[in-house]
Each structure stands twice: as structure tokens, then as C-alpha cells.
N, C-alpha and C positions, 0 to 999 in steps of 0.2 A: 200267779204271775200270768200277763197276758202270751198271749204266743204268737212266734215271729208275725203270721201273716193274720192277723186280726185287721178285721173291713176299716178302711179309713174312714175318719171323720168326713164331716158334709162337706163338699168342694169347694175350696177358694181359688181366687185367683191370684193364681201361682207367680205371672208374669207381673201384675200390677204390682205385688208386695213388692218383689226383687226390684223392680224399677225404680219404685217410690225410697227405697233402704236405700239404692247406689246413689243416687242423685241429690241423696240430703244427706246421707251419714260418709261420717269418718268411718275406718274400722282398721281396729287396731294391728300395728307391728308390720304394716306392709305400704309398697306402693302403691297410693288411694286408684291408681289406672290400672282398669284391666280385671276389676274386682268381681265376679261373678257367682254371686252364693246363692248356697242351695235353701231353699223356703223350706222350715221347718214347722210343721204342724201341731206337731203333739209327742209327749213322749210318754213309756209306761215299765217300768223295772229296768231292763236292761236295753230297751229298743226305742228308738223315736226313728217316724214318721215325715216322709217328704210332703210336698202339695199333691203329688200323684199319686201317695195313699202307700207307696214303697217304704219299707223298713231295714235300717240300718242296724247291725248290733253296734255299741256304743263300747269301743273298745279302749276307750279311753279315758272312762268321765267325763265326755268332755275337754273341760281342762283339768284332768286329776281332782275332779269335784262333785261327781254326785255320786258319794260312795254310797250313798243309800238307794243307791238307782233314781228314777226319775218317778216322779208322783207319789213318794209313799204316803200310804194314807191319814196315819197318824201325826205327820209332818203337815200336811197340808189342812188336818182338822186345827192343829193346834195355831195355824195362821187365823185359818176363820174366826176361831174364838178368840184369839186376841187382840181379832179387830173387833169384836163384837164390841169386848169389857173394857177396852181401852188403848185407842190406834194410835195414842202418841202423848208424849209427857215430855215434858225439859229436864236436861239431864241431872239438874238441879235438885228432880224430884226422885223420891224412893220409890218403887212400883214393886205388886206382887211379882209379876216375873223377873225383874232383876235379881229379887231374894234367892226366889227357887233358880235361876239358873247359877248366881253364887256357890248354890249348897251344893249343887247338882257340882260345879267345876272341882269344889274343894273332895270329893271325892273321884276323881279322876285323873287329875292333873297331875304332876311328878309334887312329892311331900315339899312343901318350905313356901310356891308358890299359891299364894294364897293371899295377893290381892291384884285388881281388876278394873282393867280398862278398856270399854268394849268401843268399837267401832264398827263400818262396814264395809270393811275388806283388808288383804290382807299387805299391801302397802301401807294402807292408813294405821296401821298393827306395827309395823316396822316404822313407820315414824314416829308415831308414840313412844317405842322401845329406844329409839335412835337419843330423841327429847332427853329422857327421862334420864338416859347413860349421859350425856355430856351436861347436862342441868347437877344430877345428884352427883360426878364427880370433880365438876368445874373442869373438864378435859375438853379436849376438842377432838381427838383423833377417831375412826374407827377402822380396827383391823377387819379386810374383807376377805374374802377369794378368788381368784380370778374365775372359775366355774361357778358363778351366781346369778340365780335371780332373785332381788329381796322386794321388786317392786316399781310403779312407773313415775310416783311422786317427786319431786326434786332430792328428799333425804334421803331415800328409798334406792332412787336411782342412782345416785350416788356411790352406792357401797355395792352397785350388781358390777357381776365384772363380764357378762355374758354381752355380745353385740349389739343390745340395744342398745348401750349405755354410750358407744361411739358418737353417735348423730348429735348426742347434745352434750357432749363432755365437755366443758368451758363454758358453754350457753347455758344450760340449767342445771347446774349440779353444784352440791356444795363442798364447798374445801374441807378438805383433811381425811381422805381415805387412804388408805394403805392395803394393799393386796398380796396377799399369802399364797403361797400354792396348794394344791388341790390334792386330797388323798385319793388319788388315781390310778393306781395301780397297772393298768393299761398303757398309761402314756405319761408314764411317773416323772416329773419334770428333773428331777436330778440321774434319771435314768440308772435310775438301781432296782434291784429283784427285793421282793418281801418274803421271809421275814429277814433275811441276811442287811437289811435295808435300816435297821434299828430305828424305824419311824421317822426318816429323816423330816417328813414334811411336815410333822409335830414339832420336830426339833428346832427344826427352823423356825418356828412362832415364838419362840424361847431367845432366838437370838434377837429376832425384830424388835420384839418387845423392848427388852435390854439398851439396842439401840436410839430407836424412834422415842421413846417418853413422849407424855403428852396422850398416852390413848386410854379410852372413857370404857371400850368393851370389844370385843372380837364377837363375830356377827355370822353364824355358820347353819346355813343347812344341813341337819344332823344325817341324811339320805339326801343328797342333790338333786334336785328333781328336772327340769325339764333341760338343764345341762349336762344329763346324760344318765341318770339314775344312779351317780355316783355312792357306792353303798363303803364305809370307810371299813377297814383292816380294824379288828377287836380291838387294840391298843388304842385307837387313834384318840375317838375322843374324850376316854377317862385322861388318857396325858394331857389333851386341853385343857381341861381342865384344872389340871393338877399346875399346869405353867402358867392359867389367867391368876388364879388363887394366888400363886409366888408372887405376882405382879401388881398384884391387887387391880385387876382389868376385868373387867363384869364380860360375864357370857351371854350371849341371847343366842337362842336355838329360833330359828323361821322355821316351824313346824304347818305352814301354810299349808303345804303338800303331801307330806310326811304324815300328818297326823292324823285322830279318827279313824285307828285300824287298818289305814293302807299299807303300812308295812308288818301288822301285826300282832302291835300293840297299842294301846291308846297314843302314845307319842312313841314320835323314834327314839327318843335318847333313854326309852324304859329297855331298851336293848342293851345298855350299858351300862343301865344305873347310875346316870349323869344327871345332876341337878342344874341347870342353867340357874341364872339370876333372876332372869326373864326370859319368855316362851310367849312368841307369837303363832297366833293362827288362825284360819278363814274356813271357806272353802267345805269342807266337812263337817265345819262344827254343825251345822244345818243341814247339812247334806247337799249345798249347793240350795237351796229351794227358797231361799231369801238373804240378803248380804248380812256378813253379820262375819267383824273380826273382833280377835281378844289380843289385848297384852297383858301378860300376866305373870308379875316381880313377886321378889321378895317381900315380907314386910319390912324388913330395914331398908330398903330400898323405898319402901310407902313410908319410915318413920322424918326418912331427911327431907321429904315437904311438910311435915306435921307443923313447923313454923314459918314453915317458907311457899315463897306464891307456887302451885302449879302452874306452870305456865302452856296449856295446852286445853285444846277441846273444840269439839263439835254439835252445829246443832240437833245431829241425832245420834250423840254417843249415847248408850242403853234407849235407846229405841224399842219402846217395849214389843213391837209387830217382829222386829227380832231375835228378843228373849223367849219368848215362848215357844217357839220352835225350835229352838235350839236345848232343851229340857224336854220335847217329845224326842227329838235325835236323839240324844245322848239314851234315852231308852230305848228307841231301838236298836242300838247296838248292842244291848245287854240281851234283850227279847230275841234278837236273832240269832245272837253267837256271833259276831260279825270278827269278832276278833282272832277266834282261833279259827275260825272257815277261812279268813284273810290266810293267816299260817298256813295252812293246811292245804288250802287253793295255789298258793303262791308257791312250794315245795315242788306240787305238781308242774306248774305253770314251768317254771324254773330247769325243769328236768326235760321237759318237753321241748324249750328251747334251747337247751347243751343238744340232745338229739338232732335240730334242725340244725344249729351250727357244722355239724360235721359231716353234712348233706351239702351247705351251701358256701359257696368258697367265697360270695364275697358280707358274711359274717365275720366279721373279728373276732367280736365279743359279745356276749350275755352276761347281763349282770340285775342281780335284783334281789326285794328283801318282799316278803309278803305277797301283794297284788300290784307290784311296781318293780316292773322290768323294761330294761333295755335292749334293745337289738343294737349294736353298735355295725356300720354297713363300710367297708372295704373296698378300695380299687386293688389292696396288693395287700394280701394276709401276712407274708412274709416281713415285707417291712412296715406295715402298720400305717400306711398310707390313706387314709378319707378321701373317701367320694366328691368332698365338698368340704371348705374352710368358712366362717366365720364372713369373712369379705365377700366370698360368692354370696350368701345370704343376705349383706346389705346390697349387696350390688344387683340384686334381684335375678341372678342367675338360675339357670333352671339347677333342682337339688333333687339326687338320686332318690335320695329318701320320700321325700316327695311325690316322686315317680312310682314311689313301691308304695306307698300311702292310697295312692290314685288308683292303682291298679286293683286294690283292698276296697276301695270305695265301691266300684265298678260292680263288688262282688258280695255291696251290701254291709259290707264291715268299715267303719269310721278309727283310724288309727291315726296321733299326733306323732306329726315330723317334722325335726326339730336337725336342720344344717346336717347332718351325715349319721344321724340314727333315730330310732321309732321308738315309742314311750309305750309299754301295754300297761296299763291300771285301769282293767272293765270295773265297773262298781261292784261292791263287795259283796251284794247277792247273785250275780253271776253264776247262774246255774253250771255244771260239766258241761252240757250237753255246749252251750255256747260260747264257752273257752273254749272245749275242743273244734269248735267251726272258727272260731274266729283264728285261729291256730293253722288250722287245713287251707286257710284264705290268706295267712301270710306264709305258709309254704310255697304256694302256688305263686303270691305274688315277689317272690324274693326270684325268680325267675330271671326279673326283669335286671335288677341289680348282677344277677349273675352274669348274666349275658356280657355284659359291659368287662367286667372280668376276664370272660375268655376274650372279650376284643383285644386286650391287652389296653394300656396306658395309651391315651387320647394326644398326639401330636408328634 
């Protein structure tokens, strides 16, 4: 692995990119005014490089995405070569690497799922899954959650129940969602204690159900990800399960974020021993280092278009330039051990942040499975009070978290903040030595949240 302060690349001009990026680009999930990024050069394991040749530890994937760290090299050979043999085919046609990464899936993926539809990325995963639920059961409904992100598409966006989805609800969204509550345990929406709580928020999917008719599948990040690292109570989702079944309502897991050993295991719902119907997921399947999503159903789910149209597709679904890398990934997670060092990393990780919490008063909560943790950030421990709602964040207000993001950045370390808590999932080779700094860098930076706390409550 290279090391933190390795000589930067030859000099570019730092200003020109950033100038030419604001003035012509969109960029995503924010107010286009006021947009000031940082020029990113190069990246290498777990560090990537400013224009000024500075190194950031990468404490977050990115976006929960290069669990293989950044440049691995077996990942990046197998792009070359399969531009070499062949940079692109219509989805029409069969190709060596869609073969091999078939083979490669049906050995990893949860048992039953074993057929495939690949795409590039992992909304376009979630609209495929979305299709294919209300095509194969003639339904229209989808049960969501209101702590969701399944995507930025119209389907996709749809069924999230997280803030983006505000700005264009009735504008670009399509009918028939329905929103479930969240196994939350924190801020348990029926405000009961676990386990005297008897699974209400399962339970409750059992009444909806019952209710509403008409829905095609319930639609769940099986670990919540950027809405908070929402990790569910053991019962939660074998009972899902156990109540879409009675219902005959198809399951889809968004294993988008969750999956490729972030939490531990190949997918999160191996934690439970749940089989979804379909399993979507991006992001990891490559390790971030070229786009490339999956949906991936049942075969009785593949038999009811056997005489009927599919009605779906892309012109670069199984794009061969992203099968072949995704069949070096998937070995190197077996070459490295990525999946029990996930475990193993994450135990530590985990312990080290219950520690920090009872140092810093405006912590609530920690919460996390593997190498995906949450710091959950407080104005008032006692009552369970957020620094920041949902509305501050559309409203472009400044966000504590944010603040303590900023103050991490300052110090070298890159952490995603997300409306009143901080996401830690470094990539999954993530040596000790830089957990424990990136660790020592949001100690120091929780200062700053603190402070606010002893100011007491703002007005």
C-alpha cells in the first residue's frame, strides 16, 4: 500500500479544473450556488490526493463505494483487458465475461437468486427490481420506508423516503408508494424499548399489507445506509419476510451499500439468513472503479416473462468493459480476506466509537455492522434532540455535522455528513494504523459539536 505522504503526481492546474467543473456542471443533491470543490488528482488504497499534492484518508469510500480501496490493481488490469478483447456488445449478444461473471455471482449471492440483470448503477438496479415486481405481479403498489435511499430515477425516487424525494414529489415521481416505518430503535416511531417492543415496526407491515392490497413488493435496505446506518434488531427482517410470504408481496433487498463485505458478509441479509426475491446492487460489486449494477430475482420470477414481453432495457445492460471487472473484484475479496477483516475491523471500529461516545456529550448514538458506522450528533442527549432536521438540509442551512466533517477534512481525513450524523465505512483494506487516525481526527473533531452542547439550545 502506498503511504500517507507519497510525492504528488506532476502539477496541474488546480484553479482552471475547479473553474471549468463550476461553470459547466451540475453536481449533485445540493444548491448549484456556492459550489467550491476540491480538485481531486489521484487516488491509491485508502488515500487520494488534492491538486496541491495533500492526502486525505478516505473515510468513507467515498460514497460507501470503493471498498477495495482505490486503484486496485487486479481491478484495473482486468478493465484494460477487457477493452482490449472487447469494449462493447449489444445486450442482445452473449460475451465471455457476462458468462464468467454469472458463474462468479451464482456462487456468492444468497441461494434461489440466480438470474440477472445487469445495469450501471444502482438506481437503474432499483428500477429494473421495481419493473419486474409490478410487470410479474400485475400490482402497482410499493411498500417503502420512510428512512430511504433507493435512488435518483423517477421509480427509484419514488420509493426513497429520505429528503431528497421532497423537491420533486408530484413533479417526478410515480404513484403508488406507501411508506412503513423504520426499525430504529433510537427514535422508534411508536416510541417503545426493544425487546419488550414485540417488533412493532414489523408488525406493522403485516397490518399495511392487509390493509392497502394492490402492492407488487416491499423494498428495504437490509442495513440503512446513508439514512443513518440503520442496522435492524435480529427479529426484524426474517419476520419480513415471514409476513411478505403470507402476503404473497415480493421482497427486494437494495444491497447497493450494504453489500461486498461492508457489513461483513457478502450481502447483508447473510446476517439473517433471508432470501429476498430480488437483490439489487452497485457500488462494490467493482469496487467503485467502473459502474456496473445488478438485479438479481428468482428464477420463478425469470419464468413469468418466459412467454411474456420484458419490458425493459438498456443500451449498455451487460456491457462487457463492466463484467470483467467485476469477476477480478469478486476475487479479490476472497484473496484478501475482505470479509472477515470487514468483521473483525468493524468489532474494533465499533468499540472504539461506544468509547468516544461517553467522552462526548453531543454523541447520542453509535451504531453499526462490519465497516459501516454511524455517529448519530445531539443538541440534548437527554431528550434525543438533532442538531439538524431534514428541512434544515433542503433549506440549505448550515448542518453541525457538516461542521464536524469540515473540521476532519482540515485534518486530512474525508468523512460523509448526512443532516445530523457522520457515516464511517473507510474501504475494506483499511489498514489499523488509519482507522485509528482517522478515529483520533474525529475525536478531536467532535469538539466542535460539543461546544454547541455546552452553549446550551440556540434561541
Amino acid at each position: 500500500m502506498s503511504p500517507p505522504d507519497e510525492p504528488a503526481a506532476p502539477p496541474v492546474d488546480g484553479d482552471h479544473i475547479r473553474e471549468v467543473v463550476r461553470s459547466t456542471n451540475y453536481v449533485t443533491w445540493r444548491r448549484q450556488g456556492g459550489w467550491n470543490p476540491l480538485v481531486i488528482t489521484r487516488a491509491q488504497d485508502s488515500t487520494f490526493w488534492d491538486d496541491r499534492g495533500r492526502p486525505y484518508l478516505d473515510f468513507s469510500s467515498q460514497l460507501m463505494a470503493t471498498n477495495l480501496g482505490h486503484h486496485n490493481t487486479a481491478v484495473v488490469e482486468a478493465i484494460a483487458n477487457q477493452a482490449r478483447t472487447l469494449s462493447y456488445a449489444a445486450p442482445g449478444f452473449a460475451t465471455e465475461a457476462r458468462s464468467r461473471l454469472s458463474e462468479s455471482l451464482l456462487e456468492v449471492l444468497p441461494n434461489g437468486l440466480n438470474r440477472f440483470f445487469f445495469s450501471t448503477s444502482g438506481t437503474e438496479a432499483n428500477e429494473a427490481a421495481l419493473k419486474i415486481a409490478r410487470v410479474a405481479t400485475g400490482r402497482s403498489k410499493i411498500l417503502s420506508r420512510h428512512r430511504s435511499y433507493h435512488g435518483a430515477t423517477a421509480g427509484s425516487i419514488s420509493v426513497t423516503g429520505d429528503p431528497r424525494r421532497k423537491p420533486v414529489d408530484g413533479l417526478a415521481t410515480v404513484p403508488g408508494t406507501v411508506f412503513a416505518p423504520d426499525c430504529y430503535c433510537y427514535r422508534c416511531p411508536f416510541g417503545l424499548t426493544y425487546p419488550s417492543c414485540d417488533i412493532a415496526c414489523a408488525e406493522f407491515v403485516d397490518e399495511q399489507l392487509t390493509r392497502e392490497g394492490d402492492v407488487a413488493a416491499m423494498i428495504v435496505e437490509p442495513v440503512v445506509g446513508t439514512n443513518g446506518v440503520l442496522v435492524p434488531v435480529p427479529e426484524y427482517l426474517p419476520r419480513l419476510r415471514e409476513i411478505t410470504r403470507a402476503h404473497d408481496v415480493l421482497l427486494i433487498a437494495d444491497e447497493v451499500m450494504s453489500g461486498w463485505g461492508r457489513v461483513g458478509e457478502w450481502f447483508a441479509v447473510d446476517h439473517w439468513k433471508v432470501v429476498p426475491d430480488i437483490l439489487t446492487t452497485a457500488k462494490g460489486i467493482t469496487g467503485a472503479h467502473i459502474p456496473l449494477g445488478l438485479t438479481a430475482t428468482t428464477a420463478a420470477l425469470h419464468d413469468t416473462f418466459r412467454d411474456r414481453y420484458f419490458p425493459h432495457g438498456h443500451t449498455y445492460e451487460a456491457h462487457p468493459l463492466t463484467l470483467g471487472p467485476a469477476v477480478a473484484a469478486i476475487g479479490e475479496y476472497r484473496r484478501l480476506g475482505l470479509l472477515e477483516k470487514s468483521r473483525r475491523d468493524g468489532e474494533y471500529l465499533l468499540a472504539r466509537l461506544l468509547e468516544m461516545q461517553s467522552r462526548h456529550p453531543s454523541v447520542g448514538e453509535v451504531r453499526g455492522l462490519g465497516l459501516f458506522a454511524a455517529v448519530e450528533l445531539v443538541r440534548d442527549r437527554e431528550h434525543r434532540i438533532p442538531f439538524n432536521t431534514d428541512d434544515d438540509k433542503l433549506a440549505g442551512r448550515p448542518l453541525m455535522a457538516e461542521q464536524v466533517a469540515a473540521a476532519m477534512m482540515k485534518e486530512g481525513v474525508f468523512c460523509v455528513a448526512w443532516v445530523s450524523h457522520l457515516v464511517i465505512a473507510p474501504p475494506l483494506i483499511v489498514t489499523r494504523e488509519e482507522l485509528d487516525r482517522g478515529l483520533e481526527v474525529l475525536d478531536r473533531a467532535l469538539k466542535v459539536s460539543d461546544a454547541e452542547v455546552r452553549a446550551g439550545p440556540a434561541g
